[in-house]
C-alpha positions as CSV (number, residue, x, y, z in Angstrom):
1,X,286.5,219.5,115.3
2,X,287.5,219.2,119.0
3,X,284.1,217.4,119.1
4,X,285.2,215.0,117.5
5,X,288.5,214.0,118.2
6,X,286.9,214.0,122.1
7,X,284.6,211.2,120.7
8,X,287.4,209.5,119.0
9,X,289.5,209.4,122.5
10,X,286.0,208.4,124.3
11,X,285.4,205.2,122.3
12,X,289.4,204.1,122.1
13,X,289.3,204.7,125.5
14,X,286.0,202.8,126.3
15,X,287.8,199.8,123.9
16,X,290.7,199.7,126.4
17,X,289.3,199.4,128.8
18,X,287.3,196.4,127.8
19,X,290.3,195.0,126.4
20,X,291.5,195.6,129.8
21,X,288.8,194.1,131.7
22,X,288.7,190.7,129.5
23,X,292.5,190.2,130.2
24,X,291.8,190.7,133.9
25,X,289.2,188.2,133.9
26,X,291.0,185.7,131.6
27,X,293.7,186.2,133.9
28,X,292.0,185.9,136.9
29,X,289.8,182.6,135.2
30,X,293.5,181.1,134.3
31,X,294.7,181.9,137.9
32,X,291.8,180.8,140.1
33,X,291.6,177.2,137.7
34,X,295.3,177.1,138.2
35,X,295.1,177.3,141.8
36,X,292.4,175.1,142.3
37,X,294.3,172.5,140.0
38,X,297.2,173.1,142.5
39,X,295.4,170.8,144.9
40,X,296.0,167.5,142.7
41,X,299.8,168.3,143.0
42,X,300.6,165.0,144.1
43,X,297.6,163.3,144.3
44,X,295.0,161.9,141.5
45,X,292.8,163.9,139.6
46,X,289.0,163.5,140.6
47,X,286.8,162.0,137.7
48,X,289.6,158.6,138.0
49,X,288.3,155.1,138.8
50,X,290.5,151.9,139.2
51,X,288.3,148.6,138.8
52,X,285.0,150.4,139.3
53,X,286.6,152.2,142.7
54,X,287.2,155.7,143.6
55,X,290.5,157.1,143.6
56,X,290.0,160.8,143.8
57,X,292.6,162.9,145.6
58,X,294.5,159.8,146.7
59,X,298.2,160.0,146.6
60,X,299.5,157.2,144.1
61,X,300.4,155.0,147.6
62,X,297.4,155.7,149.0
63,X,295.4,154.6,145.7
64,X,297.9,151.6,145.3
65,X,296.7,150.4,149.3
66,X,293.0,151.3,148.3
67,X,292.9,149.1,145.3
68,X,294.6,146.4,147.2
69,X,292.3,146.0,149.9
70,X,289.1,146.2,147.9
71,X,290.1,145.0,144.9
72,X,292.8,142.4,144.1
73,X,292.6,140.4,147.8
74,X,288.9,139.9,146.8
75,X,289.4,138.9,143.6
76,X,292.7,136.5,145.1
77,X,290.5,134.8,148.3
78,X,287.8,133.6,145.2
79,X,287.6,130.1,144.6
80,X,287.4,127.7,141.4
81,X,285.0,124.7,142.6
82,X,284.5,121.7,140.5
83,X,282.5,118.8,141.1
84,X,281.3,115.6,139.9
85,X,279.4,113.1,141.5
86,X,280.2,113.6,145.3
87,X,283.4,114.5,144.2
88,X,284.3,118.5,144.9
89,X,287.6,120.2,144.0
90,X,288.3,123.4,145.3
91,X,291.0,126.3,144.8
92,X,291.8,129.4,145.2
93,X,291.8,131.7,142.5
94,X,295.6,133.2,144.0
95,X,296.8,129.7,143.1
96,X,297.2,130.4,139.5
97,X,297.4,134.4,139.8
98,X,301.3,135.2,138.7
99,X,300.8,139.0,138.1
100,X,298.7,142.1,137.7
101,X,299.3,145.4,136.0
102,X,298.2,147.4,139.3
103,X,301.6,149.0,139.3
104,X,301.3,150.2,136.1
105,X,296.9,151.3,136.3
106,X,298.0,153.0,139.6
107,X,301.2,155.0,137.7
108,X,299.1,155.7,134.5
109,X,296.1,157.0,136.7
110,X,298.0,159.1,139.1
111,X,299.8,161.0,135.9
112,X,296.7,161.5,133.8
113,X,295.6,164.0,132.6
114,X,299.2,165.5,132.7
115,X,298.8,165.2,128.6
116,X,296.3,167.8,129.0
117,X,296.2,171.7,129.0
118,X,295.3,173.5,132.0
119,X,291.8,174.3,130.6
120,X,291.6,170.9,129.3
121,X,292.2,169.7,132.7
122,X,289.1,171.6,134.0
123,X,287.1,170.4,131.7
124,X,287.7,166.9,132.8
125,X,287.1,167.5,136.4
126,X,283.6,169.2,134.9
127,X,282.7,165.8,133.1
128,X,279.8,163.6,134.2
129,X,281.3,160.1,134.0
130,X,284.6,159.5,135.3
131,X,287.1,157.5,133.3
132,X,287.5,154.0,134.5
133,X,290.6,151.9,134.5
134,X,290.6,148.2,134.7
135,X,292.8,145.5,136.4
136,X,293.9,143.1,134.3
137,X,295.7,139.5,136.0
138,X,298.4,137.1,134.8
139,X,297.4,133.7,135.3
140,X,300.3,130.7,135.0
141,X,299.3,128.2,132.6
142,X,301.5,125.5,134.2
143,X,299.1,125.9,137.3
144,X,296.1,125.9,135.9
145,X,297.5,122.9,134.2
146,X,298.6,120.6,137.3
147,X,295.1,121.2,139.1
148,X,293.6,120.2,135.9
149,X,296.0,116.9,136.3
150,X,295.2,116.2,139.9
151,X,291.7,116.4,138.8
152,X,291.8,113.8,136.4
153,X,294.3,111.7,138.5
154,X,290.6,111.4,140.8
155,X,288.0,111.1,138.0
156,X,290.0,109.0,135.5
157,X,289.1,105.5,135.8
158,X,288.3,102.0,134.1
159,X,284.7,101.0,134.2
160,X,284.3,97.8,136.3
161,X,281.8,94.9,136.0
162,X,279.9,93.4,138.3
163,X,280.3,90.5,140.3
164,X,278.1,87.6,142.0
165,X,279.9,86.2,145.1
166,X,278.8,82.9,147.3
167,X,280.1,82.5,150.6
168,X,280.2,79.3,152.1
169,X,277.2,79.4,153.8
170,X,276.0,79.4,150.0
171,X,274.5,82.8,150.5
172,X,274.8,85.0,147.0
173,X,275.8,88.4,146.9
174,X,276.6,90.8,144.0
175,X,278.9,93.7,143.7
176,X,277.5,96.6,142.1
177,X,279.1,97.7,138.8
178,X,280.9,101.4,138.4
179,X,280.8,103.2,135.1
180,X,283.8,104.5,134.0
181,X,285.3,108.4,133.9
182,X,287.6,109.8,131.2
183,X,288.3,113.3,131.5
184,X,288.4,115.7,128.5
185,X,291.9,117.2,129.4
186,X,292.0,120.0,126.6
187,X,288.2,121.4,127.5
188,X,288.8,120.7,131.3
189,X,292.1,122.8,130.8
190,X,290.4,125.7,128.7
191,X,286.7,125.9,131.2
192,X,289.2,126.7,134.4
193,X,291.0,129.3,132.4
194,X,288.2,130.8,131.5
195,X,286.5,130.8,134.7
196,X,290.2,132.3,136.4
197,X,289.4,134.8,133.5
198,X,286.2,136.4,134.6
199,X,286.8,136.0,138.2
200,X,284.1,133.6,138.4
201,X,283.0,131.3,141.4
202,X,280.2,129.7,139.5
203,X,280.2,125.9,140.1
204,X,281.3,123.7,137.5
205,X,279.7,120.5,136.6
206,X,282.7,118.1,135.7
207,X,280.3,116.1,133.7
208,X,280.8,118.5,130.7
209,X,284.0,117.8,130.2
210,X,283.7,113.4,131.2
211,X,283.3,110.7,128.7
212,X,281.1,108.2,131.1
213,X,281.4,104.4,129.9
214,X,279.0,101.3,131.9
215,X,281.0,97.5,131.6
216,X,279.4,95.2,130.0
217,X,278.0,92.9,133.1
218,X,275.8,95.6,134.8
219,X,274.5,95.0,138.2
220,X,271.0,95.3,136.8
221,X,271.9,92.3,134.3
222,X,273.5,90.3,136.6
């Protein structure tokens, strides 16, 4: 009998003490990811992109400077070029740029993952992609607008015919013809948005957007 109550004693003992040992070492787990988290206090999580740049362990100003610099003054010094003919029309894309949300990407990014649980939170440090957060830009319409006017303030135009002159000498000269330009304001209007859109410096052939017309006395025909 006293066998046996020793065995009983034994294996409540033995299940203490892994009860014991499993709440030391989920304790300990909890404390060393809980310290190592400690380091973000402040700063962003690692794992975090802004616009394809890293941010990791950056206080919010610091990420706010970062994505400045690398970011929205490149995107801002890009130009729009149009041209037709031998006629070019530059500008830059900060022109028509009113806003951008990188007060708000920066604020979002530097409190995330505070939704999270502390294990939670370790997993996402433990991920193999990080989480990317875009830039998005305001553009002003009326801007985008007016250089779309001054454009076709230069390309607009009547065609003009030709013309046979004689001096007094009696000598016979003719002035060449020029077709004429109408500019399609509504596409012109919508290509330059969407070129401001993508960030694109692509060239872009006014010709698209131009009715061409020729006047009736050509020089060939004259």
């Amino acid at each position: 009998m006293i066998t046996i109550v020793n065995k009983s004693f034994v294996i409540k003992l033995f299940l203490i003490q892994i009860l014991c040992g499993t709440l030391s070492l989920s304790l300990g787990l909890k404390y060393g990811i809980s310290s190592h988290l400690s380091k973000y206090t402040d700063k962003i999580y690692d794992n975090l992109m802004i616009a394809g740049i890293n941010v990791n362990s950056l206080t919010r100003e610091q990420a706010f400077k970062r994505i400045e610099a690398q970011y929205i003054d490149t995107i801002m010094e890009k130009q729009i070029t149009l041209t037709l003919d031998t006629q070019l029309f530059k500008a830059s894309l900060k022109t028509f740029i009113k806003d951008s949300n990188l007060d708000e990407v920066v604020n979002e990014v530097y409190s995330y993952p505070n939704h999270l649980s502390t294990v939670e939170k370790w997993l996402f440090l433990l991920k193999d992609q990080p989480e990317n957060f875009d830039i998005r830009f305001d553009f002003d319409q009326a801007s985008i607008e007016l250089f779309a006017e001054h454009i076709i303030a230069q390309v607009n135009r009547r065609s003009q015919d030709a013309a046979i002159t004689i001096d007094s000498q009696g000598s016979i000269a003719i002035s060449p013809h020029a077709n004429g330009y109408i500019v399609d304001k509504e596409k012109l209007v919508a290509q330059i948005s969407n070129s401001l859109m993508s960030y694109s410096d692509e060239l872009i052939n006014l010709s698209d957007f131009v009715t061409e017309s020729s006047p009736m006395n050509t020089t060939a025909l004259l």
